[in-house]
C-alpha positions, 0 to 999 in steps of 0.5 A: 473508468467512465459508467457503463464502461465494464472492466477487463481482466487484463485490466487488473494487471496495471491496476496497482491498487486490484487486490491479486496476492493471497496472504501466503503469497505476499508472504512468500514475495516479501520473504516475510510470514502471513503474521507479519502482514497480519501485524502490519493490518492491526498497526492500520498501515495496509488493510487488505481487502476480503475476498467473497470467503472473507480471505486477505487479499493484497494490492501491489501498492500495499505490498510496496508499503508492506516491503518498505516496514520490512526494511526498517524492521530488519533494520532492527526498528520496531514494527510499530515504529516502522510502521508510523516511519511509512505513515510519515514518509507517506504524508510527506511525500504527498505534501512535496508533491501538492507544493510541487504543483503549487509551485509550477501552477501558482495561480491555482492557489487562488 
């Protein structure tokens, strides 16, 4: 969004990262509890941002990240290691992509 420009509420329906789910509603989105989303925060994975009366907040985006631990835990992995599996695919995710621009745009390298 450029300066001076004001934001809409309509805005913030396609806004990924808008922090719109309360715990308990990500809670019950994912089919999980609130101490799982709670435990998914002091792994470090997704940190909610705080409403004004210092409330969890949550982005789609982290609620993609949170369903994602969910399925290796369900799997039987542990929260911790589910937890780094997510980290990890992330990064890779993100160096295929930089390769993949690389690749169509070599002169950009330079």
């Amino acid at each position: 969004m450029s300066p001076g420009t004001t934001r809409k509420p309509a805005d913030s329906l396609d806004d990924d990262d808008y922090p719109a789910y309360t715990v308990g509603r990500a809670a019950d989105l994912l089919g999980t509890t609130p101490a799982f989303l709670r435990a998914l925060g002091e792994a470090r994975l997704i940190t909610p941002l705080r409403s004004e009366g210092g409330h969890r907040r949550y982005s789609r985006y982290q609620l993609r990240i949170a369903a994602r631990v969910r399925e290796l835990v369900d799997q039987g992995t542990a929260i911790e290691a589910a937890c780094r599996i997510v980290i990890l695919e992330d990064q890779l995710a993100e160096a295929q992509k930089i390769n993949q621009q690389l690749r169509d745009n070599p002169s950009a390298s330079h």
